[in-house]
C-alpha positions in Angstrom: -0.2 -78.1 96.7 1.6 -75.2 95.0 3.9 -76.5 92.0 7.0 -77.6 92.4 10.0 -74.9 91.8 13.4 -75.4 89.6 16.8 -74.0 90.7 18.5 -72.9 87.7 21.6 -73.1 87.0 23.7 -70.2 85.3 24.5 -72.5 81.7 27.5 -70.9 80.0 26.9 -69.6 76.2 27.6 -72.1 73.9 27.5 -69.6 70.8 30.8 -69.0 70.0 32.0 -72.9 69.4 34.3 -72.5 66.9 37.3 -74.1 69.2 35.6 -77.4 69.6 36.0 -80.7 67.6 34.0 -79.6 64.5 30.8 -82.3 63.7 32.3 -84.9 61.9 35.9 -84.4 61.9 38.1 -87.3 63.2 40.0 -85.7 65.6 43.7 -87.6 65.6 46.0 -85.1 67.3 43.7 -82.9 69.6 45.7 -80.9 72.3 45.5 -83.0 75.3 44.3 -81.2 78.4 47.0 -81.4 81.5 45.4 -83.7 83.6 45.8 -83.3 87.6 48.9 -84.9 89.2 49.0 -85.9 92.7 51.2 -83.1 93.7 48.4 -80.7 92.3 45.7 -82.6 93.4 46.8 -83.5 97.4 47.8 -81.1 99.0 51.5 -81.3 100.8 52.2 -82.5 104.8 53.0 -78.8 105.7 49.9 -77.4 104.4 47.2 -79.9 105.6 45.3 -77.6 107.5 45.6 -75.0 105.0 44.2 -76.7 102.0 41.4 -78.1 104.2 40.4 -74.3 104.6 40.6 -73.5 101.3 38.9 -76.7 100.0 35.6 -76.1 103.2 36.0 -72.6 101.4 35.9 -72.9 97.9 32.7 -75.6 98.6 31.2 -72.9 99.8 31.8 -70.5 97.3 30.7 -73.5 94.6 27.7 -75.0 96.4 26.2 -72.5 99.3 24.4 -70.0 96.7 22.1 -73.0 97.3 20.5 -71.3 99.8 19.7 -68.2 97.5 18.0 -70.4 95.0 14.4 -72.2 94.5 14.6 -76.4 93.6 12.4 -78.9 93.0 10.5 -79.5 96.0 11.6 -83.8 96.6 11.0 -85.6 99.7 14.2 -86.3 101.6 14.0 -89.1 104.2 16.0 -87.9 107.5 19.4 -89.3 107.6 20.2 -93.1 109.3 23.1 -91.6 110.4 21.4 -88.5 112.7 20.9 -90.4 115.7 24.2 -91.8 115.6 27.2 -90.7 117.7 29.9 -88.1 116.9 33.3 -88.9 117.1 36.6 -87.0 116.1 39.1 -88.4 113.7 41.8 -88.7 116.2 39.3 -90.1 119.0 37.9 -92.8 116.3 41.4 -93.7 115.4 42.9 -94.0 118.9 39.4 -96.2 120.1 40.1 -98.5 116.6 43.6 -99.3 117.6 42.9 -99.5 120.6 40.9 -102.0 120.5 42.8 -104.1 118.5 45.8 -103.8 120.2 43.6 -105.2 123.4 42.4 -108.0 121.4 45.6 -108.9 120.6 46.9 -108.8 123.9 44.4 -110.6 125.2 45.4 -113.6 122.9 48.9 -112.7 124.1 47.9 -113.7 127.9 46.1 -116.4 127.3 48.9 -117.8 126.0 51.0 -120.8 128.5 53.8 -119.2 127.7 55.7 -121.3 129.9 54.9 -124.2 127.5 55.0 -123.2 123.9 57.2 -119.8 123.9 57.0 -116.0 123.0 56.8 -116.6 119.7 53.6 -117.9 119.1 52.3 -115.7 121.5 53.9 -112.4 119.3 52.1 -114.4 116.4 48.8 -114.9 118.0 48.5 -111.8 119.1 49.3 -110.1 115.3 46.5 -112.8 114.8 44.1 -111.2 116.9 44.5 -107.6 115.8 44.0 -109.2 112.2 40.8 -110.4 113.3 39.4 -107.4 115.1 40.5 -105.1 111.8 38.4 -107.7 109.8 35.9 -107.5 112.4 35.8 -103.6 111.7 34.9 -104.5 107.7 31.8 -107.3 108.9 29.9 -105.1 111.3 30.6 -102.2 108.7 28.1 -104.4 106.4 26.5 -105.1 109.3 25.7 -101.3 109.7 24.8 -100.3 105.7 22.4 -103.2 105.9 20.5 -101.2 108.8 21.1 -97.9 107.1 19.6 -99.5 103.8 16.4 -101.1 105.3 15.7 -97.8 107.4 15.9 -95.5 104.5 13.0 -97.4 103.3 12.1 -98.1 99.3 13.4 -96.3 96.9 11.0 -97.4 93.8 9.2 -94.4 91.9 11.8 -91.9 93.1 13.4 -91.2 89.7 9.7 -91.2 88.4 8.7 -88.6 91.2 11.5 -86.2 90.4 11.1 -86.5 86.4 7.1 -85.3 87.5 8.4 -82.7 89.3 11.1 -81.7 86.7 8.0 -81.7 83.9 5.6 -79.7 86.1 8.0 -76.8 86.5 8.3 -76.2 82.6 11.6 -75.7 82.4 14.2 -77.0 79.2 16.0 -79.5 79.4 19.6 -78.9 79.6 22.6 -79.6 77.0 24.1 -83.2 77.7 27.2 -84.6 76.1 27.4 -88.7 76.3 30.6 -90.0 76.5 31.5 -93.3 75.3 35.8 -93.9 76.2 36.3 -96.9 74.4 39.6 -98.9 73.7 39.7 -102.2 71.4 36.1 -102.9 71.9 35.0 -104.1 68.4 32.1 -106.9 69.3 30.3 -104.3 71.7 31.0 -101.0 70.2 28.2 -100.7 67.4 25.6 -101.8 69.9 27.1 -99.3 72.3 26.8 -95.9 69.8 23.0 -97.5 68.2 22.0 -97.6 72.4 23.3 -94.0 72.8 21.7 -92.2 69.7 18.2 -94.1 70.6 18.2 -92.3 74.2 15.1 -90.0 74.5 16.4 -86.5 74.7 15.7 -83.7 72.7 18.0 -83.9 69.2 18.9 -80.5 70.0 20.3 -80.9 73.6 22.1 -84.3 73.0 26.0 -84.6 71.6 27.5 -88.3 71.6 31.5 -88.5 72.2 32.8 -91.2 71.3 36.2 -91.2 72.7 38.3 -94.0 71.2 41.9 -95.4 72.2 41.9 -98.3 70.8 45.0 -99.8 67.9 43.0 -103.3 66.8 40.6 -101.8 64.1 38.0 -101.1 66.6 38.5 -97.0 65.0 37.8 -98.4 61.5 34.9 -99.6 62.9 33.4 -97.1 64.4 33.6 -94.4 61.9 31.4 -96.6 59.3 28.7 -96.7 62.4 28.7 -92.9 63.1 28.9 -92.4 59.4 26.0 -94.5 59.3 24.1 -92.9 61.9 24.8 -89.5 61.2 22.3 -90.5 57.8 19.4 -91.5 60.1 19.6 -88.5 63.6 20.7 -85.0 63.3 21.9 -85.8 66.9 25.5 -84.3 67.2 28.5 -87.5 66.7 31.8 -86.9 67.6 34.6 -89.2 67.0 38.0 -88.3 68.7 41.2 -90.5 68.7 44.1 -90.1 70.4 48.0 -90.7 69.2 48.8 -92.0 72.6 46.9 -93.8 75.5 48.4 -91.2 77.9 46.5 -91.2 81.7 44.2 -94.3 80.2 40.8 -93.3 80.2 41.3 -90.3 82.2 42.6 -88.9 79.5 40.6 -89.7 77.1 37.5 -88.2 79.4 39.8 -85.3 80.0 40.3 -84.5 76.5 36.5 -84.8 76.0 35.5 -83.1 78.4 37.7 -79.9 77.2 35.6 -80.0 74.1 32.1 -81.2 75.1 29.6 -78.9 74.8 27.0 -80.3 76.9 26.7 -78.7 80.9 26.2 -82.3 82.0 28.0 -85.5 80.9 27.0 -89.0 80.9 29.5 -91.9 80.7 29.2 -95.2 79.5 31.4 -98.2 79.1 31.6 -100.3 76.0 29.4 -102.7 77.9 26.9 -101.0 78.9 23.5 -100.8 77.4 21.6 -97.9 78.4 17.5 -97.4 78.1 16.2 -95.1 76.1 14.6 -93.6 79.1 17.9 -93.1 81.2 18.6 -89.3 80.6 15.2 -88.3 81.8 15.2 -90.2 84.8 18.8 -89.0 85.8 18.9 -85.5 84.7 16.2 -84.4 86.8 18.1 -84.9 90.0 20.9 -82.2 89.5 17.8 -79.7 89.6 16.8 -81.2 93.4 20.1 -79.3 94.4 22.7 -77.3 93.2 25.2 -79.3 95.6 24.6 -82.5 93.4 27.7 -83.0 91.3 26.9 -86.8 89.9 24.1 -88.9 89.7 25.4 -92.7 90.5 22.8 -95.9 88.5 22.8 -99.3 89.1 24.8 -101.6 87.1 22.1 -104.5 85.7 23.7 -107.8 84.1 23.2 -109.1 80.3 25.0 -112.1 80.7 23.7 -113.2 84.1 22.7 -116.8 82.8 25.9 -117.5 80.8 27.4 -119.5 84.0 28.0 -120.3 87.0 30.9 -118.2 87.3 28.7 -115.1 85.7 26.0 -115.6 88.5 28.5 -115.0 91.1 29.6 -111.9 89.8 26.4 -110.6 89.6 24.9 -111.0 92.4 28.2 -110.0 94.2 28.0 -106.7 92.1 23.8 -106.4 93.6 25.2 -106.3 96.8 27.0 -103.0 96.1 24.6 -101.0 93.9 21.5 -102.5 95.4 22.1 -101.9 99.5 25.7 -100.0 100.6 25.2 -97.9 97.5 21.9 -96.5 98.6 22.8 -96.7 102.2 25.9 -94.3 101.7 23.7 -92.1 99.7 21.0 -91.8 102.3 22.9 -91.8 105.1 25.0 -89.1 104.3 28.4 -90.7 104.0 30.7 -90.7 100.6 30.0 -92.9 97.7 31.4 -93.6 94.6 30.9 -92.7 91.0 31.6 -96.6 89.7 33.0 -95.1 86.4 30.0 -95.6 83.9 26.3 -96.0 84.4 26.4 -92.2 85.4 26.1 -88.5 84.8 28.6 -85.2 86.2 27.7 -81.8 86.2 30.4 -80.5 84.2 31.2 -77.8 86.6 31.7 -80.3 89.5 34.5 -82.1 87.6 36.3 -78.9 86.8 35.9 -77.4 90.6 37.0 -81.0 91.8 40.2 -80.6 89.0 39.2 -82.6 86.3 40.0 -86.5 86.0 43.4 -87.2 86.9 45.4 -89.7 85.5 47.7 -90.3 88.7 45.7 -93.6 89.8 44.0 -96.5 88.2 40.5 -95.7 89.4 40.2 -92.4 88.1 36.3 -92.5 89.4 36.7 -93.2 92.7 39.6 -90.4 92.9 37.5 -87.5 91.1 34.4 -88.8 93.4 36.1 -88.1 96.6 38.1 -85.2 95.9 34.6 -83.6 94.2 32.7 -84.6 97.6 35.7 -82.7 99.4 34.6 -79.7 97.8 31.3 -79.9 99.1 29.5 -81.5 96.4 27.6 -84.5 96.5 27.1 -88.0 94.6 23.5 -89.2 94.6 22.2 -92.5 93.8 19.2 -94.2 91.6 18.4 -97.5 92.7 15.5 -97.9 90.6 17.4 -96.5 87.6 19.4 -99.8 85.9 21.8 -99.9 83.1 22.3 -104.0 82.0 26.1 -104.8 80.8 28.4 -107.9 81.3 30.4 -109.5 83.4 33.4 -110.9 83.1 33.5 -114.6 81.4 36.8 -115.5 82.2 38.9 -115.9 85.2 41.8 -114.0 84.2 39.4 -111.3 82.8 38.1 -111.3 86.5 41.5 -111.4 88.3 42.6 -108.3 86.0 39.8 -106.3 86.8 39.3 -107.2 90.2 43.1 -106.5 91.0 43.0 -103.5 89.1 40.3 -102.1 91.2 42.2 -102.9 94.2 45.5 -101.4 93.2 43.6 -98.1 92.4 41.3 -98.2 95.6 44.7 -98.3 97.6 46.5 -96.1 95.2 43.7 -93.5 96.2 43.6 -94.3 99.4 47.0 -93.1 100.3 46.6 -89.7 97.3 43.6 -88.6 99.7 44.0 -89.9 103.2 45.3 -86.6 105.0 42.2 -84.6 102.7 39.7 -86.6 104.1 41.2 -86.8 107.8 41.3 -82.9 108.0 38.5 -82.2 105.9 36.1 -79.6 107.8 33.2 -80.8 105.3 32.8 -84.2 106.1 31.6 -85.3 109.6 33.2 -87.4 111.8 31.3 -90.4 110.7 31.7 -89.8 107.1 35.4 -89.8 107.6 34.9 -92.8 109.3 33.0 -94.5 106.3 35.2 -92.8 104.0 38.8 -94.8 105.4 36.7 -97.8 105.5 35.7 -97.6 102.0 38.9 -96.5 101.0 41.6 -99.0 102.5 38.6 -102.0 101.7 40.7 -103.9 99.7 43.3 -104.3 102.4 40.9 -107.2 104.0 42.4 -109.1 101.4 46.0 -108.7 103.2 44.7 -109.4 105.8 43.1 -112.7 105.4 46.2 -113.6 103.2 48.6 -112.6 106.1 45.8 -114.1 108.6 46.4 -117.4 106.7 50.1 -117.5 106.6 49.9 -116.5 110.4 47.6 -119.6 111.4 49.5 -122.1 109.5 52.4 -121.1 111.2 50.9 -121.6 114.4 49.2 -124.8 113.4 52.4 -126.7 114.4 53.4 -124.0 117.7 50.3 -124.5 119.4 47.0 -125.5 119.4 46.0 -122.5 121.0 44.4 -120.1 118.4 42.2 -116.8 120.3 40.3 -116.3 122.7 36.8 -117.7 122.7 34.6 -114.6 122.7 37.0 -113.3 120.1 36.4 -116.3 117.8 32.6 -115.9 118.3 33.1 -112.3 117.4 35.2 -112.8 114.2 32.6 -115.7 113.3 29.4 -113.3 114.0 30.7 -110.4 112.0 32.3 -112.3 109.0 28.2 -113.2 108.2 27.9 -108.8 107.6 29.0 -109.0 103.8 26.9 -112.1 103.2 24.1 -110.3 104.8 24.4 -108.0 102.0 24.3 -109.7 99.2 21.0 -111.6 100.4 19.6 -108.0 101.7 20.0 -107.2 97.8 18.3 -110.4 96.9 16.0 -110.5 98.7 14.8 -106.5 97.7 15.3 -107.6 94.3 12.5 -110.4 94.9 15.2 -113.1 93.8 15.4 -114.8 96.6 16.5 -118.3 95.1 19.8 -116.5 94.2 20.9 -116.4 98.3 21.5 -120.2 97.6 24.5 -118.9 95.5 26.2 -116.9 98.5 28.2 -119.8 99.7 30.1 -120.0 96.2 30.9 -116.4 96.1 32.1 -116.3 99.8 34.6 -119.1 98.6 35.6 -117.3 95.5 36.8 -114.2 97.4 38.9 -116.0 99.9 40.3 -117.9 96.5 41.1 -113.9 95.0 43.3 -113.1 98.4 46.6 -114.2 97.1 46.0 -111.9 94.2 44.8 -108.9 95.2 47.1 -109.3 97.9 49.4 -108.9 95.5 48.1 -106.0 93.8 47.4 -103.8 96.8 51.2 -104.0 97.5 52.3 -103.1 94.1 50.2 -99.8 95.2 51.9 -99.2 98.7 55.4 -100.0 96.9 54.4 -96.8 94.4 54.0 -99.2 90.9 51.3 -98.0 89.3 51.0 -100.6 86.6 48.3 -99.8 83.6 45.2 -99.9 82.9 44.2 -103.3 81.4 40.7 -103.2 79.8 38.4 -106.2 80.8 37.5 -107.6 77.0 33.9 -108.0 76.4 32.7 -110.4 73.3 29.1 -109.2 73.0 27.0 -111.9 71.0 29.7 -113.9 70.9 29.4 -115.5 74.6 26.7 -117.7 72.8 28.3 -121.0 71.9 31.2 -119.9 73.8 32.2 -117.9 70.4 33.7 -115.4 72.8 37.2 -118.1 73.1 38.4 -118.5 69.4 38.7 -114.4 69.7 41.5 -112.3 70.1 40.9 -110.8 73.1 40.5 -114.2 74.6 44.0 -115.7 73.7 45.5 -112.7 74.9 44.5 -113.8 78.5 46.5 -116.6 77.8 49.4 -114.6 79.2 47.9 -114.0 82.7 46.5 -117.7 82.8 48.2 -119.5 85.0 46.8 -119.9 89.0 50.5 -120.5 90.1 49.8 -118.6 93.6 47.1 -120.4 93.8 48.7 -123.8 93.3 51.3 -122.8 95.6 49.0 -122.1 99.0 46.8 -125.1 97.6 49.9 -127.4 98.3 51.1 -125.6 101.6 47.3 -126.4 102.9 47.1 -129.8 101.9 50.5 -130.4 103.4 49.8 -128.7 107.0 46.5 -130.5 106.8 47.9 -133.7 106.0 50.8 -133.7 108.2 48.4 -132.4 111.2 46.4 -135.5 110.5 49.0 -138.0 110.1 51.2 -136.9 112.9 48.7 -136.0 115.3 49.0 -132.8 115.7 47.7 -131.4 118.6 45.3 -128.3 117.3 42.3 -126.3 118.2 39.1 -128.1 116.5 38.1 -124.8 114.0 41.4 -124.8 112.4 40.9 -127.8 109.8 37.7 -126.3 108.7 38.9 -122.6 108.3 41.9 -124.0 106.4 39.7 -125.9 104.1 37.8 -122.6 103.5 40.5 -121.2 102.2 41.8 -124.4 100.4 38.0 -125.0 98.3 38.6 -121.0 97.7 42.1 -121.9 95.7 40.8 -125.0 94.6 37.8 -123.1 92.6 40.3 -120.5 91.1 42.7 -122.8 89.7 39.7 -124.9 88.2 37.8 -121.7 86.4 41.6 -121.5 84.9 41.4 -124.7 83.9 37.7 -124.4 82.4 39.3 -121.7 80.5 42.2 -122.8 78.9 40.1 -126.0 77.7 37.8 -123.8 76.3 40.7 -121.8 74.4 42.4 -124.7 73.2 39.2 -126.2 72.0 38.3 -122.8 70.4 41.9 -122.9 68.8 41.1 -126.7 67.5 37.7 -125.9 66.0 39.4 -122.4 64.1 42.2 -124.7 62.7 39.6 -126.9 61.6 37.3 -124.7 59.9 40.4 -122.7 58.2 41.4 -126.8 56.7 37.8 -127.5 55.7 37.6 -124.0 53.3 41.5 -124.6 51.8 40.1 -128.2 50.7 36.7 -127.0 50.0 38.4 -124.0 47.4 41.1 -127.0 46.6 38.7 -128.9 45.3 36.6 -126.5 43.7 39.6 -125.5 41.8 40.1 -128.8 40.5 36.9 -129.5 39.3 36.8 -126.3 37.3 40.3 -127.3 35.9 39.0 -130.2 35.0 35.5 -129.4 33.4 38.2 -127.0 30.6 
């Protein structure tokens, strides 16, 4: 078998340096980069058509020398999505409402009008095209499943291409690491110490740390990088900003305007790479020049913590472990996740660098750099461990601000991806669905407000084969995470999916919430999930700062309030006889044990803050008698 061959990419000379951030300088007031707005970014209603020419050619001006160049010879299984049908935009659009607005109508007629009005039959029939938009999401899940078990394993593939990579005797190229941090101090020193023991060559490797944060955190990490700069000759740079402008989009805007390396690795303060990850995930940008980012899975450090931690986690396996890889291989958008990952610097500045204009600056720069042409690949087998949220409110904050900037780029790319001319029809398809996924939380919120209307109008709710439908499909995101467990080889884990079902329909209200703050145009900020480190043993992590700042977002009162609105319908169904349809008391309670869990993790929480509070109050008296009495014996003894 002849050896395997390396396309090359042209590297820009790095010689003349002399406008970068200088090796050990503490950069405080660095000229920030102008980041790309949304009016720069998305192109206007008038010119649709023409930016989607210039976008299908500038890909092809960035990514088609492909063809001209030798790469690594990897296998490439044929895509899940080759024997499936093409369909236009407008075609796919038209057959999607469609369909829902014959579901809905058939509700409508199987109303007896004559009997309990045109009002309930308006609201079942909203009802019904709820259910067959939800229905969409399930047999979506349904469909990356499939595509995930007929791409087949994916173990040894970073190993095969790290082979190849070796066999063609080629250098290995500059990287730059990038570490955006912001008030991070019980996870940052472990954070640089994992980064300077990755296994590259000293030579090739430069560390960023870029650093936002106004608790002390910066104090912090200049003694580590001074103390690491006496032990590696590895490149450390420190930059602060005076100003959290554009979050951390700026921050990896401004470093990327003075990194040096051709590609760039990224890293949360949570994150705890192995020393091995830069060879396993460097190798893949030389399989094609069209590969812009290379996409890890997220492992979990604090998987055993709780209950509460589990869920998470295994929620999180059903993403990277199965519609991760089936995107990849299937030939449908994915997502850079924001860490855990490396971009070919070129991509980001053809795609038009991070942009600050949304709160999910990753998912934005991933789909307007896969507009371009470029693609996002995916290591299954390559994991980076960090943590979870431990709290609640932690977990609220970041899940709603992941929904708020999943809608926010939703609408700042929409019209891109519908008249893109390089993604195919199905890709557009996946790519609205992936988009607008948070909005199944409005939808089971408005769903619920809908039903317990009806609950006293009629005891009619759909039609029979569109129940069965909405019951089969709503199984397609459970199916997922037990695909992930059970390729994992943790199948004991699956008895955890009825918990995390009920937790999600418990987070509806909320995210609700925040995906209409992102249609109304607020784009809030970007709140930072805290992280504690070594101090989630003992529950250390609650006496802490960043703990009793969640204090402020503690209180379930949404939750409390649909709590009592179920409880009430229920009861007053029960004690006035109420005449309903014999699945609506369980599906209420769904939702009620979903509230019910929420508004206890708040209350686990605030015990364990007040209790932390109580033990720090107690220590601090024990030490002012302990010195008082020192003092007086010392008094005494002259």
């Amino acid at each position: 078998m002849a050896p395997p061959q390396l396309w090359l990419n042209n590297r820009r000379n790095k010689a003349d340096d002399s406008s970068d951030v200088s090796d050990g300088n503490l950069v405080d007031d660095v000229d920030q980069p102008s980041l790309s707005s949304s009016s720069s970014s998305s192109s206007s209603t008038g010119a649709s058509s023409s930016s989607s020419t210039s976008s299908s050619s500038s890909s092809s001006s960035s990514a088609s020398s492909s063809s001209k160049k030798p790469m690594l010879n990897a296998h490439h299984p044929p895509s899940t999505l080759s024997l499936m049908p093409s369909f236009s935009p407008v075609a796919t659009a038209v057959l999607i409402m469609s369909a829902s607005v014959f579901l809905g109508w058939w509700n409508f007629n199987s109303l007896p009008f004559a009997k309990h009005g045109w009002v309930a039959g308006i609201m079942l029939c909203l009802s019904g095209m709820i259910q067959s938009l939800l229905a969409i999401y399930g047999l979506n899940s349904f469909f990356l499943a499939y595509c995930s078990v007929m791409a087949g394993p994916s173990v040894g593939e970073a190993q095969r291409t790290l082979h190849a990579f070796r066999r063609s005797g080629q250098e290995w190229p500059l990287v730059t690491v990038q570490l955006p941090v912001y008030n991070e101090r019980y996870v940052i020193e472990r954070l640089i110490k994992a980064a300077v023991e990755l296994d590259y060559p000293v030579d090739k490797l430069e560390i960023q740390v870029l650093d936002d944060s106004t608790d002390g955190t910066t104090d912090l990490v200049r003694r580590v990088i001074s103390e690491q700069r006496l032990r590696t000759n590895i490149r450390l740079t420190h930059i602060t900003r005076r100003s959290r402008t554009h979050f951390k989009a700026g921050a990896l805007a401004l470093g990327t305007a003075s990194a040096h390396g051709e590609f760039l690795a990224i890293f949360d303060a949570d994150f705890v790479p192995e020393r091995d990850f830069l060879k396993l995930s460097i190798p893949r940008f030389f399989v094609s020049p069209k590969i812009g980012c290379v996409q890890c899975r997220w492992g979990h450090l604090n998987y055993d913590h709780s209950m509460f931690t589990k869920l998470q986690a295994i929620g999180h396996d059903g993403h990277f472990v199965i519609e991760q890889f089936a995107k990849c291989k299937s030939g449908v958008p994915l997502n850079f996740n924001g860490t855990a990952g490396v971009w070919r610097r070129e991509c980001i500045v053809d795609a038009g660098d991070w942009s600050g204009d949304t709160l999910a600056e990753d998912l934005d720069l991933s789909y307007r750099a896969q507009l371009k042409g470029w693609k996002v690949d995916y290591l299954r087998d390559v994991v980076v461990p960090a943590e979870v949220p431990l709290s609640i409110s932690a977990f609220k904050k970041q899940q709603a601000r992941w929904a708020k900037g999943s809608i926010q780029t939703a609408l700042k790319l929409y019209k891109r991806v519908y008249y893109s001319r390089v993604l195919t029809p199905m890709a557009k398809v996946q790519a609205f669905i992936h988009l607008f996924g948070y909005s199944v939380h409005p939808l089971m919120f408005f769903n619920l407000l809908i039903t317990s209307t009806l609950f006293f109008l009629t005891p009619v709710r759909a039609d029979y084969y569109l129940l069965m439908l909405t019951v089969a499909v709503a199984f397609g995101p459970p199916l997922v995470v037990a695909c992930a467990q059970i390729y994992l080889g943790r199948t004991h884990r699956m008895a955890l999916m009825p918990l995390l079902v009920l937790l999600h329909h418990g987070l509806c209200v909320s995210n609700t919430m925040a995906v209409f703050e992102a249609v109304r145009g607020i784009r809030g900020s970007f709140e930072r999930t805290p992280k504690f480190g070594q101090l989630q043993e003992q529950n250390r992590w609650a006496g802490t700062q960043y703990a009793r700042a969640l204090k402020s977002v503690g209180f379930p009162t949404y939750e409390i309030i649909m709590s009592a609105l179920i409880i009430t319908i229920i009861s007053t169904g029960l004690m006035a006889d109420v005449e309903v349809n014999q699945t609506t008391y369980p599906w209420l309670c769904f939702f009620l044990i979903g509230f019910l869990m929420i508004i206890a993790l708040h209350v686990i929480e605030y015990v364990g803050l007040v209790s932390a509070k109580r033990q720090s109050a107690s220590s601090k008296a024990k030490l002012i008698n302990s010195v008082g009495v020192g003092a007086g014996k010392s008094i005494g003894a002259n």
